[in-house]
Backbone of each chain as ProteinMPNN parsed JSONL, in Angstrom:
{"seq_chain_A": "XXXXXXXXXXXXXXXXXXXXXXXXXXXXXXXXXXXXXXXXXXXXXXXXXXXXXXXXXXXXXXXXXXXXXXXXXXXXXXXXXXXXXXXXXXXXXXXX", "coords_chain_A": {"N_chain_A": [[-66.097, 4.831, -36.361], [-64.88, 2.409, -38.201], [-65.212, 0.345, -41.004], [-63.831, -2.15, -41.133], [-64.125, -2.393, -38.135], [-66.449, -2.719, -37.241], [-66.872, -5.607, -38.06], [-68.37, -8.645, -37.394], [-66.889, -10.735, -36.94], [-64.711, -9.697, -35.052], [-66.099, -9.182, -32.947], [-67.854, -10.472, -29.838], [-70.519, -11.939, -28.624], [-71.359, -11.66, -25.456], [-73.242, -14.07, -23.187], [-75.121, -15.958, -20.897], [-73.097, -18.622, -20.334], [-70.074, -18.967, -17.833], [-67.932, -16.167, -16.872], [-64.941, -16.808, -18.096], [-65.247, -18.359, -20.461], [-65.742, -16.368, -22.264], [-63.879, -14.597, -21.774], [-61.665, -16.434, -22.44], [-62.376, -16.284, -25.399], [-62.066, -13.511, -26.406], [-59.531, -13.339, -26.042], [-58.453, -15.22, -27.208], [-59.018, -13.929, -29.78], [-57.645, -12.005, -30.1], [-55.134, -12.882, -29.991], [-54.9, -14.06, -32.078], [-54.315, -12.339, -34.427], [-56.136, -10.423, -34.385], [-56.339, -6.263, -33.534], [-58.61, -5.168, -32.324], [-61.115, -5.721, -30.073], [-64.363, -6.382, -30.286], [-66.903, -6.148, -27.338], [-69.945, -7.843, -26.84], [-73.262, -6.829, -24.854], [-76.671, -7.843, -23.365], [-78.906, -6.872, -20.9], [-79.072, -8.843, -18.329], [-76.364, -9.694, -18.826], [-75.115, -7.516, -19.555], [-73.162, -7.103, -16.767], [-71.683, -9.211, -16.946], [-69.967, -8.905, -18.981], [-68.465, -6.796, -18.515], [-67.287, -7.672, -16.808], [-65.524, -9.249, -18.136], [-64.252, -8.343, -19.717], [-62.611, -6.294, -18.023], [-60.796, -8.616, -17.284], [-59.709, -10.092, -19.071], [-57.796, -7.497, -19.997], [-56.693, -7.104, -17.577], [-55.676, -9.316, -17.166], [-54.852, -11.163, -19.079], [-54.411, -10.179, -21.68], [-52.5, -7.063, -21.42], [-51.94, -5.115, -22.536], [-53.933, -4.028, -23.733], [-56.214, -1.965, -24.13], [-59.46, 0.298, -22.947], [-61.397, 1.22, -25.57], [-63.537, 2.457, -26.347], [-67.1, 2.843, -24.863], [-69.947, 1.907, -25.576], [-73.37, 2.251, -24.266], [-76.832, 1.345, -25.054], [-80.365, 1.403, -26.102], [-82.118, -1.745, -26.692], [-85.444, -3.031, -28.056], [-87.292, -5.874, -27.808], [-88.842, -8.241, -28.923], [-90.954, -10.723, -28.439], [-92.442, -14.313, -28.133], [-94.811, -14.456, -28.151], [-96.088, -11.809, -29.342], [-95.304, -9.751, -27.608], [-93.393, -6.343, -27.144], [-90.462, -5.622, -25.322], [-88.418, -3.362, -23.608], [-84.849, -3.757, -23.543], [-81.651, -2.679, -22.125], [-78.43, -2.524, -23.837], [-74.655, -3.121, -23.743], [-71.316, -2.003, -25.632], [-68.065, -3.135, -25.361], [-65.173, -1.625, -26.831], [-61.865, -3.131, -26.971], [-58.998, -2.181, -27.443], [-55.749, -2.862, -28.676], [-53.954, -1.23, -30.282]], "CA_chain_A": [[-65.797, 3.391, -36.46], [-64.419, 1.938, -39.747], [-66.098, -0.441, -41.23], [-63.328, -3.265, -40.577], [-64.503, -2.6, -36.661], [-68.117, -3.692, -37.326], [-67.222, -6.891, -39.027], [-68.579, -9.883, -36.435], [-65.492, -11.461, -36.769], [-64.171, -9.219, -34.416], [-67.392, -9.313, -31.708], [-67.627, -11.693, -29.148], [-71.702, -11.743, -27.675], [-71.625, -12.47, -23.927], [-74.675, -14.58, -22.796], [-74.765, -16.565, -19.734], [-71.938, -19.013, -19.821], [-69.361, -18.692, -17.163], [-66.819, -15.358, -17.838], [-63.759, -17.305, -18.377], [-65.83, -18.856, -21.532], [-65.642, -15.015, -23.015], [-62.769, -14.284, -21.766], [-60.919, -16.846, -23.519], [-62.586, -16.266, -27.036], [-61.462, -12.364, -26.292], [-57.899, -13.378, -26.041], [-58.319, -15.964, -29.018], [-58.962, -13.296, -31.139], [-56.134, -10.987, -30.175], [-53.725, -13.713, -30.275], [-55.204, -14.418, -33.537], [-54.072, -11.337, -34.91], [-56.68, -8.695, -34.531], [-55.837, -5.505, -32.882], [-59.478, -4.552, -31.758], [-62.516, -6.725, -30.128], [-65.71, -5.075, -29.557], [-67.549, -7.489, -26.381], [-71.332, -7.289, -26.75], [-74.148, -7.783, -24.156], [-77.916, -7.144, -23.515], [-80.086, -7.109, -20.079], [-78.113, -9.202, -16.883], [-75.618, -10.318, -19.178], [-73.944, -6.578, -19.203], [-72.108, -7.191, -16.141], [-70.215, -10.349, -17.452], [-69.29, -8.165, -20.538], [-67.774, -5.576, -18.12], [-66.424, -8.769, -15.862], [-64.925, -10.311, -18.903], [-63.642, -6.894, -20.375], [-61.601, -6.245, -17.149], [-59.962, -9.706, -16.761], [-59.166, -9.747, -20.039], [-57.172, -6.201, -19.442], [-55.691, -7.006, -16.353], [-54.508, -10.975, -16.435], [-54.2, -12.024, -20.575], [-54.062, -8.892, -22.377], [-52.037, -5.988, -20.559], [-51.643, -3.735, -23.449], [-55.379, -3.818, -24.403], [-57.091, -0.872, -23.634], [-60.662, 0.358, -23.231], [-61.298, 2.509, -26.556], [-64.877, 3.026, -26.413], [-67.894, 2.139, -24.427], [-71.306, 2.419, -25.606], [-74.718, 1.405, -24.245], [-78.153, 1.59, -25.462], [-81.669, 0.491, -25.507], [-83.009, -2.688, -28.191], [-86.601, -3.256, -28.265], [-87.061, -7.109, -28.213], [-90.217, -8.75, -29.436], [-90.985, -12.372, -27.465], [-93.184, -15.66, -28.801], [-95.955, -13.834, -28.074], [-95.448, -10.643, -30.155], [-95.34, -8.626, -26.975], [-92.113, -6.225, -26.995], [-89.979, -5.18, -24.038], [-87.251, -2.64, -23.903], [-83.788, -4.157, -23.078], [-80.2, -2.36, -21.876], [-77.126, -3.142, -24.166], [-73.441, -2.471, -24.231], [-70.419, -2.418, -26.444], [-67.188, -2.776, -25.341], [-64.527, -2.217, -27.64], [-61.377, -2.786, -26.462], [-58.028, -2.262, -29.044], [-54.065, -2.72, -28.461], [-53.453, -0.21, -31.114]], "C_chain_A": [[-65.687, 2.974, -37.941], [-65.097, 0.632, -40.237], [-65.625, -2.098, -40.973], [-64.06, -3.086, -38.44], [-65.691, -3.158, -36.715], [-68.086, -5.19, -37.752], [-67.302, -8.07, -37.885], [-67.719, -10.306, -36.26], [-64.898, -10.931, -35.49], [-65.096, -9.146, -32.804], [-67.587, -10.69, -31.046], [-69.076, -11.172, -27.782], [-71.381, -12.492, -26.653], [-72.606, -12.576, -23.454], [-74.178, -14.997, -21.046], [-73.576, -17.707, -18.857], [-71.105, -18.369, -18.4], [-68.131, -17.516, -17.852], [-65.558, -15.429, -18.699], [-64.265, -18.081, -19.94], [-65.222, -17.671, -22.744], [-64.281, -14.651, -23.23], [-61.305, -15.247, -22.784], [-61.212, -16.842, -25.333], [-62.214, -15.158, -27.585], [-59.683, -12.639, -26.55], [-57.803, -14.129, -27.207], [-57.89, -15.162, -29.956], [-57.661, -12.229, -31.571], [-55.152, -11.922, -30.444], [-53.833, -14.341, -31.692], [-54.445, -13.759, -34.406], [-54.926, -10.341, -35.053], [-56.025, -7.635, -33.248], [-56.891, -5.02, -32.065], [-60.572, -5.872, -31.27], [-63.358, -6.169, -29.438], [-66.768, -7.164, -28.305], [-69.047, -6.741, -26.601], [-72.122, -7.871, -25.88], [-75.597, -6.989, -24.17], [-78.184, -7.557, -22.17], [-78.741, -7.512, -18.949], [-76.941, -9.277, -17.352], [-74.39, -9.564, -18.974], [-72.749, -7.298, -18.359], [-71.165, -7.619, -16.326], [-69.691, -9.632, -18.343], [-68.495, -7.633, -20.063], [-66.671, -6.317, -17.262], [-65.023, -9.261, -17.104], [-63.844, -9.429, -19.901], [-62.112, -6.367, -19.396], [-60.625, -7.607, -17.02], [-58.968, -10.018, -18.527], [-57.648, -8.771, -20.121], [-56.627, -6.293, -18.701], [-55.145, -8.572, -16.268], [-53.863, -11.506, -17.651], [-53.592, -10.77, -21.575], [-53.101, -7.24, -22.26], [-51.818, -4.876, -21.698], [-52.724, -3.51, -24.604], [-56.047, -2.636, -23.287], [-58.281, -0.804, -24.005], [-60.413, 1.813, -24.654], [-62.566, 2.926, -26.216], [-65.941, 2.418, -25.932], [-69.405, 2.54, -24.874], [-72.712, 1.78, -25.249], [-75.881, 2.24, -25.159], [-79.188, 0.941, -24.975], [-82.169, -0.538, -27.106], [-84.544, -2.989, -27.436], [-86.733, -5.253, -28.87], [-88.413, -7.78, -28.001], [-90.374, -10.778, -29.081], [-92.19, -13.026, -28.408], [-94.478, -14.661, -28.886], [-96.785, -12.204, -29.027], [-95.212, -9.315, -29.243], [-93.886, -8.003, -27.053], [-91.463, -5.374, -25.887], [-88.638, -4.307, -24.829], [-85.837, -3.438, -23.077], [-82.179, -3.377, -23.427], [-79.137, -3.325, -22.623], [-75.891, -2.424, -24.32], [-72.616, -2.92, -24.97], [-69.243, -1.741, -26.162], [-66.225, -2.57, -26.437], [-63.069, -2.218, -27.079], [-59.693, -2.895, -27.827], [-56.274, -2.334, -28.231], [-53.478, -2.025, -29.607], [-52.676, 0.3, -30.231]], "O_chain_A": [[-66.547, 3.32, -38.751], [-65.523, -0.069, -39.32], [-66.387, -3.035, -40.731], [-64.341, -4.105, -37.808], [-65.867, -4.219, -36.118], [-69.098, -5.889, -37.789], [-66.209, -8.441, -37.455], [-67.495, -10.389, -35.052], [-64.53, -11.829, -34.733], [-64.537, -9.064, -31.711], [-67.496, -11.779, -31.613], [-68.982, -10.539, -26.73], [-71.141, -13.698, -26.716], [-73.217, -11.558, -23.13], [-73.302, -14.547, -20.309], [-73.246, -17.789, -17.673], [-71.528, -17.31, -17.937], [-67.535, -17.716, -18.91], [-65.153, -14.665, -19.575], [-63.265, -18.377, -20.595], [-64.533, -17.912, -23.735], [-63.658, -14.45, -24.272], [-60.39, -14.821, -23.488], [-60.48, -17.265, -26.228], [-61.963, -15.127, -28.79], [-58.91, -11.996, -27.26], [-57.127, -13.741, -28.16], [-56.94, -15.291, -30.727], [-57.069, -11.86, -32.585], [-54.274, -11.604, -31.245], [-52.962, -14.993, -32.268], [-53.829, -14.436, -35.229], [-54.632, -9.38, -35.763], [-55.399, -8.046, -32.271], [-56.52, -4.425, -31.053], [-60.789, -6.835, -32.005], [-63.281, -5.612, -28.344], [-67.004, -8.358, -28.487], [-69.29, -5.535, -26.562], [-72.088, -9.096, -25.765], [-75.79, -5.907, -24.724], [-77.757, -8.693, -21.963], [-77.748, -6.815, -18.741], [-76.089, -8.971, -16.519], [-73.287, -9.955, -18.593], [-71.76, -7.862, -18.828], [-70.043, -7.142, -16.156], [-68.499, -9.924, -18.441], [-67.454, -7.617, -20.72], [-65.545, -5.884, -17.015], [-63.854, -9.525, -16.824], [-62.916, -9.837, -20.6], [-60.982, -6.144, -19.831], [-59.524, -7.358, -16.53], [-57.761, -10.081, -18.764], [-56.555, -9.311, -20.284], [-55.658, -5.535, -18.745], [-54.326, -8.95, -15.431], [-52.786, -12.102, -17.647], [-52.456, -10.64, -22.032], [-53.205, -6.416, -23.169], [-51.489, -3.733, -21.383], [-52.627, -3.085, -25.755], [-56.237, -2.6, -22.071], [-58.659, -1.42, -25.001], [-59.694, 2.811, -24.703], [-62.571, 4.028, -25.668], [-66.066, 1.289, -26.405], [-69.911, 3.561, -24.408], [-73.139, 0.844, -25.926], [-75.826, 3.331, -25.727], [-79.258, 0.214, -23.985], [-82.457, -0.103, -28.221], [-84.592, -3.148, -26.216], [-86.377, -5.73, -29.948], [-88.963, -7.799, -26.899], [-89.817, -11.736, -29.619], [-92.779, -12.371, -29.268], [-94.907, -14.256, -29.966], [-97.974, -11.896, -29.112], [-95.004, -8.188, -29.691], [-92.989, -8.846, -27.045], [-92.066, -4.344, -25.584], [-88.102, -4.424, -25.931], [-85.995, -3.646, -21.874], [-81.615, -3.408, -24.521], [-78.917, -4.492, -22.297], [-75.855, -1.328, -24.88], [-72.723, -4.111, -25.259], [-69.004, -0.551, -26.368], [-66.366, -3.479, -27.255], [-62.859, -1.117, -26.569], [-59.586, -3.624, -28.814], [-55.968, -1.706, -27.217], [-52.319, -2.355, -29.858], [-51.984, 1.28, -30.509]]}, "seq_chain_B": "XXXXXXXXXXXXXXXXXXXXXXXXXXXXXXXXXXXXXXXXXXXXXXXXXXXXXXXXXXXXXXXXXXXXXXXXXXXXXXXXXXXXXXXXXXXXXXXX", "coords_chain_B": {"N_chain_B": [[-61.886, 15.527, -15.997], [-63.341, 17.71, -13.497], [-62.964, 18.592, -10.312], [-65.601, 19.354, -9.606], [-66.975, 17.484, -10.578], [-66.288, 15.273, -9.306], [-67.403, 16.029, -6.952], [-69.344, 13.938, -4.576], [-71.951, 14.69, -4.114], [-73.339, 14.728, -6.636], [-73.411, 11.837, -7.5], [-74.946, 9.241, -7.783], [-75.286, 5.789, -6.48], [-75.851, 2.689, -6.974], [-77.93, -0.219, -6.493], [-78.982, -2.846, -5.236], [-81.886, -2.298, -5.098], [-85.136, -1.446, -7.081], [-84.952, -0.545, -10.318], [-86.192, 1.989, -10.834], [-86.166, 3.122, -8.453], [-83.766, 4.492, -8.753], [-83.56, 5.586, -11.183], [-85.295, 7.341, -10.639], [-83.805, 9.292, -8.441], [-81.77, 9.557, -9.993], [-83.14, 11.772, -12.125], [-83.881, 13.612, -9.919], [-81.68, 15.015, -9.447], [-81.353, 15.989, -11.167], [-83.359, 17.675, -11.761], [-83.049, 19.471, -9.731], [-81.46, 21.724, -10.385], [-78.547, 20.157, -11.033], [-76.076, 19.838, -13.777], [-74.785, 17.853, -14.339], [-74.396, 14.344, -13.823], [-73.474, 11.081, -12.279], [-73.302, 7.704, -12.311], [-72.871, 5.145, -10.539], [-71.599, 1.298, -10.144], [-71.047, -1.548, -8.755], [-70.352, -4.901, -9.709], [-72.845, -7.506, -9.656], [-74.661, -4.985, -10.037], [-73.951, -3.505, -11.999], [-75.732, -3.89, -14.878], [-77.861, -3.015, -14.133], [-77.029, 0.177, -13.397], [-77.051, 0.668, -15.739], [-79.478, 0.353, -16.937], [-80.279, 2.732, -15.481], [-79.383, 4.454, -16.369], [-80.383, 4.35, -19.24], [-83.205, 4.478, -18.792], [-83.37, 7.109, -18.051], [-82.408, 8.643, -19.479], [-84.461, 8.307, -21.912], [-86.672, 8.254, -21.235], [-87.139, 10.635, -19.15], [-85.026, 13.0, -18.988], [-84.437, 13.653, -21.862], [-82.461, 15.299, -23.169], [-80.461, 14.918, -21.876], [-77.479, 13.664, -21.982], [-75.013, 10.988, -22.521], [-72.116, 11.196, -21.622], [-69.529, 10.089, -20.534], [-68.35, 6.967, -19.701], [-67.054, 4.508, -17.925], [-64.906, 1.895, -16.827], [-63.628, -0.314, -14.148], [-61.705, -2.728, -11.957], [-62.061, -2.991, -8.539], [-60.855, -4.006, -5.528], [-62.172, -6.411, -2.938], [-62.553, -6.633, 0.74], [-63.011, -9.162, 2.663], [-65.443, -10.381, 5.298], [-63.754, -12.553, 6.528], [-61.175, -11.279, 6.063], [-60.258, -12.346, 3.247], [-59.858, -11.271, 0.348], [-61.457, -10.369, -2.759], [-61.994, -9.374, -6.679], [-63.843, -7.277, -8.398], [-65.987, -6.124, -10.507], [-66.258, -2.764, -12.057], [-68.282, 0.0, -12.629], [-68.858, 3.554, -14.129], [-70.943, 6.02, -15.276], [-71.28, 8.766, -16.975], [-73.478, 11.078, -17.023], [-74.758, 13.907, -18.82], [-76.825, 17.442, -19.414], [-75.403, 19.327, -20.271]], "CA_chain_B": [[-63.022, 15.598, -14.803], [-63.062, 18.5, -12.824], [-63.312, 18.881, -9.009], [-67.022, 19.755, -9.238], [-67.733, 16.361, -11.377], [-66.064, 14.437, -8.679], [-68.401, 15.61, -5.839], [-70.568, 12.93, -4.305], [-73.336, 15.187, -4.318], [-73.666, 14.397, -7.89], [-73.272, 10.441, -7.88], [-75.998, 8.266, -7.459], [-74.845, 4.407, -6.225], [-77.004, 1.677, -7.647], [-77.22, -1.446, -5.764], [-80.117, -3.774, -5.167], [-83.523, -1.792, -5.174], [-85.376, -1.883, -8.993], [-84.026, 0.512, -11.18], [-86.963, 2.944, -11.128], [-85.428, 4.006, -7.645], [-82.186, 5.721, -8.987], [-83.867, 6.617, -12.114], [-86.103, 8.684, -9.792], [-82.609, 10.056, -8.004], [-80.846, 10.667, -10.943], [-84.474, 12.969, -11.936], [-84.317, 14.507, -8.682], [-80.827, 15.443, -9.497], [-80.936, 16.929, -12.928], [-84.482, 18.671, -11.964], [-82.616, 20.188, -8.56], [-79.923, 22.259, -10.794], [-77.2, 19.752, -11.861], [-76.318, 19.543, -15.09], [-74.113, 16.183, -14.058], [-74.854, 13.288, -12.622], [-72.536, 10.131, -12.019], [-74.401, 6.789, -11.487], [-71.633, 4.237, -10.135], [-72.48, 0.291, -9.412], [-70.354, -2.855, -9.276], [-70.341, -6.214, -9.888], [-74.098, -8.043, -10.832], [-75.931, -3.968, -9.964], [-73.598, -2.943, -13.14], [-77.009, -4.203, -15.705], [-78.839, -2.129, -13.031], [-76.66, 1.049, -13.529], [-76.562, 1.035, -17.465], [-80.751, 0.363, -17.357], [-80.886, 3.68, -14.589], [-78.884, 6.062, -17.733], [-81.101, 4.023, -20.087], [-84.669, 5.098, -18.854], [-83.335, 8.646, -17.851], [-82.405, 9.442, -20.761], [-84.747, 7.907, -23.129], [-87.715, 8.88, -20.563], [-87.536, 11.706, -18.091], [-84.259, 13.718, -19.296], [-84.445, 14.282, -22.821], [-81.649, 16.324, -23.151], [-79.191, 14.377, -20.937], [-76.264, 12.161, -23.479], [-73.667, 9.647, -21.506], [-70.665, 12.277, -21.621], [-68.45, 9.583, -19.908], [-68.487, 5.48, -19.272], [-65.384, 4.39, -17.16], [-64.635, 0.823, -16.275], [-62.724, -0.711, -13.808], [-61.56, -3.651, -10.907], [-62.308, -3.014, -7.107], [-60.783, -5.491, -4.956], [-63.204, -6.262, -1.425], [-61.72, -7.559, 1.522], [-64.571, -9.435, 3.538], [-64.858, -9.92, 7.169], [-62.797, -12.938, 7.236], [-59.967, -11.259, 5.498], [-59.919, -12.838, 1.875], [-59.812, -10.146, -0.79], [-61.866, -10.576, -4.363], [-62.122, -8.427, -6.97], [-65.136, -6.884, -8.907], [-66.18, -4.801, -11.65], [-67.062, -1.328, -11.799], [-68.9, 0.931, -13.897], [-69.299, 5.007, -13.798], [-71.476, 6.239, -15.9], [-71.621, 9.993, -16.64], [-74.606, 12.022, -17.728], [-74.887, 15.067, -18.925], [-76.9, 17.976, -20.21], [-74.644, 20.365, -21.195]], "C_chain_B": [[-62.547, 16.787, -13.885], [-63.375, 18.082, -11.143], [-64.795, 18.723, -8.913], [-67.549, 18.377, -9.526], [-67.598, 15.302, -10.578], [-67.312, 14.411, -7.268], [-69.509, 14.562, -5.831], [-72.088, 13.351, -4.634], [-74.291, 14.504, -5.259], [-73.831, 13.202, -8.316], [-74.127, 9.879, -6.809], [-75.481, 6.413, -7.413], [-75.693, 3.681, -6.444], [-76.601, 0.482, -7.16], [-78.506, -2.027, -6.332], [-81.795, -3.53, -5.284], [-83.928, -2.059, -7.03], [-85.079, -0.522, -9.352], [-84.966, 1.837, -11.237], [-86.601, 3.883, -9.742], [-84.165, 4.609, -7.82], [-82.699, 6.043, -10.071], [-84.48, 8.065, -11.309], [-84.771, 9.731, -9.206], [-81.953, 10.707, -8.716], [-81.726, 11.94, -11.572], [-84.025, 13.969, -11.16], [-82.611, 15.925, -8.662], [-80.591, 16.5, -10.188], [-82.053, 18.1, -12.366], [-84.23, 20.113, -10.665], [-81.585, 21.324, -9.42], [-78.828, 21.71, -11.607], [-77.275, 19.27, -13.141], [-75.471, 18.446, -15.64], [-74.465, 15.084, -13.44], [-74.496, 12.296, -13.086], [-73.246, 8.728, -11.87], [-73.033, 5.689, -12.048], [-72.248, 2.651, -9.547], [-70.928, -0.576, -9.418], [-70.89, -4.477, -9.124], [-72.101, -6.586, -10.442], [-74.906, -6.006, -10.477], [-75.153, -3.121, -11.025], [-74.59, -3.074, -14.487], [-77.838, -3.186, -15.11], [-78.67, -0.217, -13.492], [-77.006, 1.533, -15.071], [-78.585, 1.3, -17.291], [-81.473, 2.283, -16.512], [-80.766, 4.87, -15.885], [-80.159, 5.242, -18.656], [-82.771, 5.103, -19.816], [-84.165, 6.51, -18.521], [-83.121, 9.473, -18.964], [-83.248, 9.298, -22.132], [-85.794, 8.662, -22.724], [-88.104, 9.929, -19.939], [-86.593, 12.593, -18.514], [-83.595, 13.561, -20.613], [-82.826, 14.478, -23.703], [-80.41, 15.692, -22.298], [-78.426, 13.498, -21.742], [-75.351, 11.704, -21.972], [-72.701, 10.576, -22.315], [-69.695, 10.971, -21.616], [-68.95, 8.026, -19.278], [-66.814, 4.926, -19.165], [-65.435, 2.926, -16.786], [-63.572, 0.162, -15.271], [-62.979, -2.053, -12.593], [-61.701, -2.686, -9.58], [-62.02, -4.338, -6.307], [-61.561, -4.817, -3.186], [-62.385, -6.868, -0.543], [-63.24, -7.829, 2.449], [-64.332, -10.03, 5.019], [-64.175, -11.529, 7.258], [-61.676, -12.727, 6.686], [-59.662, -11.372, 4.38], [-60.744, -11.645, 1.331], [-60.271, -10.963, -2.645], [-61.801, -9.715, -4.907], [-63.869, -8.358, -7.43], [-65.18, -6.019, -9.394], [-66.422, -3.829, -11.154], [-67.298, -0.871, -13.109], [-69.347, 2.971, -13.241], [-69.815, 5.546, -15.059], [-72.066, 7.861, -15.976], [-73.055, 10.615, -17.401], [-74.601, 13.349, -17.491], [-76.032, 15.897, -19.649], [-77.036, 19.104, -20.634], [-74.362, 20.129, -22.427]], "O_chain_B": [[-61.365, 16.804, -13.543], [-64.127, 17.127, -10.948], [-65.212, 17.91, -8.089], [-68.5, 17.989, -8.848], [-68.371, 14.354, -10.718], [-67.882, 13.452, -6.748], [-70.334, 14.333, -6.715], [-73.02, 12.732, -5.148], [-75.384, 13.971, -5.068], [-74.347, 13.093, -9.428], [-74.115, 9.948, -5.58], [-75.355, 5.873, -8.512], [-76.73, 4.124, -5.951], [-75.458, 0.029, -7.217], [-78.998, -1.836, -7.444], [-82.674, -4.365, -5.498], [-83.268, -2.625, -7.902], [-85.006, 0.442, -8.589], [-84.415, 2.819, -11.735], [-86.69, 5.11, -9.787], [-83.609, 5.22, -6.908], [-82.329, 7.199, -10.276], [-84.218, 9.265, -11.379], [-84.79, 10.913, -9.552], [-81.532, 11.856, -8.579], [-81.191, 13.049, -11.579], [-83.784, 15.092, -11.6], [-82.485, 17.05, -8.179], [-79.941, 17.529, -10.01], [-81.759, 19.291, -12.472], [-84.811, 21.196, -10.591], [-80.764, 21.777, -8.622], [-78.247, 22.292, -12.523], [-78.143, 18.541, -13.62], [-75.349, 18.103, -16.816], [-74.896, 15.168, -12.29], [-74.867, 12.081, -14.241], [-74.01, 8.829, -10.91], [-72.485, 5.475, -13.13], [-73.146, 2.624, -8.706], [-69.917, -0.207, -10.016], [-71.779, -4.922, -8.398], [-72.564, -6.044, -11.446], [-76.047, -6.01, -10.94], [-75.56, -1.961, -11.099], [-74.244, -2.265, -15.347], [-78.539, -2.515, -15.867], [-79.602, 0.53, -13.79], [-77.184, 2.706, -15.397], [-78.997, 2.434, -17.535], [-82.529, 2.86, -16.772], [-81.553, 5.74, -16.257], [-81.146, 5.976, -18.598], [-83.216, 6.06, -20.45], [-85.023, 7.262, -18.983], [-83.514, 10.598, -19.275], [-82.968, 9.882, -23.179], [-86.12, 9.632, -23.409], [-89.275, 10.297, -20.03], [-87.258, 13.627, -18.57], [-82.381, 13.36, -20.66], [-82.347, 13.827, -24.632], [-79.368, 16.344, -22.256], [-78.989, 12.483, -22.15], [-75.235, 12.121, -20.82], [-72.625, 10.591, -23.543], [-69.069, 10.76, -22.655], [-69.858, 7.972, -18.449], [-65.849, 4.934, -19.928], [-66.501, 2.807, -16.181], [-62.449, 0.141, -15.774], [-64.122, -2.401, -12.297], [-61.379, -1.511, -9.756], [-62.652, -5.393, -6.352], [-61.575, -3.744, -2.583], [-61.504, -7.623, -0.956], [-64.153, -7.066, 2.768], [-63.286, -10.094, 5.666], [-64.048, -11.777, 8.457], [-60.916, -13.694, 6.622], [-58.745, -10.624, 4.041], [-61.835, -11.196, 1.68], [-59.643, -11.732, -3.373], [-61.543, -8.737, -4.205], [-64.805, -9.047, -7.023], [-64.584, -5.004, -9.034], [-66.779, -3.731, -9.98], [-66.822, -1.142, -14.212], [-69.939, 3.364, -12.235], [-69.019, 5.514, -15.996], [-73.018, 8.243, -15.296], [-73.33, 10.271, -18.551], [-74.489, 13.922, -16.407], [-76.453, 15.271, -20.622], [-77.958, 19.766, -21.11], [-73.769, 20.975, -23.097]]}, "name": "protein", "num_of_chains": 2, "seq": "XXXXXXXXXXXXXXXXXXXXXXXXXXXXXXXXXXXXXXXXXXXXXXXXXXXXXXXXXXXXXXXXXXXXXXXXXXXXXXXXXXXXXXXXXXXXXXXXXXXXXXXXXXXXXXXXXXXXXXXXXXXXXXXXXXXXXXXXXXXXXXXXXXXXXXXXXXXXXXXXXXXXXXXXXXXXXXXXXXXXXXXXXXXXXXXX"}
């Protein structure tokens, strides 16, 4: 990954909003002029990432492809200082 | 993907139980012989799927990396006829 791919600009965190929220800030950015947008999520949120990744791909974008998918695990530390382990992924998806 | 990678044998479906029941499956899998194992969900048990590779590989199988993460649509048709779609996720593990 090049270091233009890391730059936030290009990332679009999916929380709880509704998908069509994501989904249009995904297409923003391509119609902006980037060629790549990495979607990020953590814990329930995944799914919408993967919801918002496909609709994307199949209704606004048609010549965006999946490049690379990666999950992991973050360690996330609450009010309390207790810390839990939490599931995240990163789509990226590119029309290169 | 070969023939062998496709058998069911090897793919664990992740729905609604808590995630420590297909971690245990995908275990039972790796510790039986295979040195693959598939874990497939859609729609909200896709958070579910990513957290089953998460603890298996951080916790019980070591040695097992995500070879392969596949995304796609599934459309349902439900019993009165009307057709939705819905995510998918396949999630390979390996450790070869």
């Amino acid at each position: 990954m090049t270091e233009n791919e890391r730059n936030d600009e290009n990332t679009i965190f999916v929380g709880n909003k509704p998908p069509m929220s994501y989904v249009l800030a995904v297409v923003t950015q391509f119609n902006g002029g980037s060629d790549i947008v990495m979607i990020k999520a953590r814990g329930r949120a995944i799914s919408r990432a993967v919801d918002t990744a496909e609709i994307v791909r199949n209704r606004f974008v048609k010549d965006a492809k999946v490049k690379d998918i990666v999950i992991g695990t973050e360690t996330i530390t609450n009010e309390e200082g207790r810390s839990s382990n939490v599931s995240s992924i990163e789509i990226t998806l590119s029309t290169k």
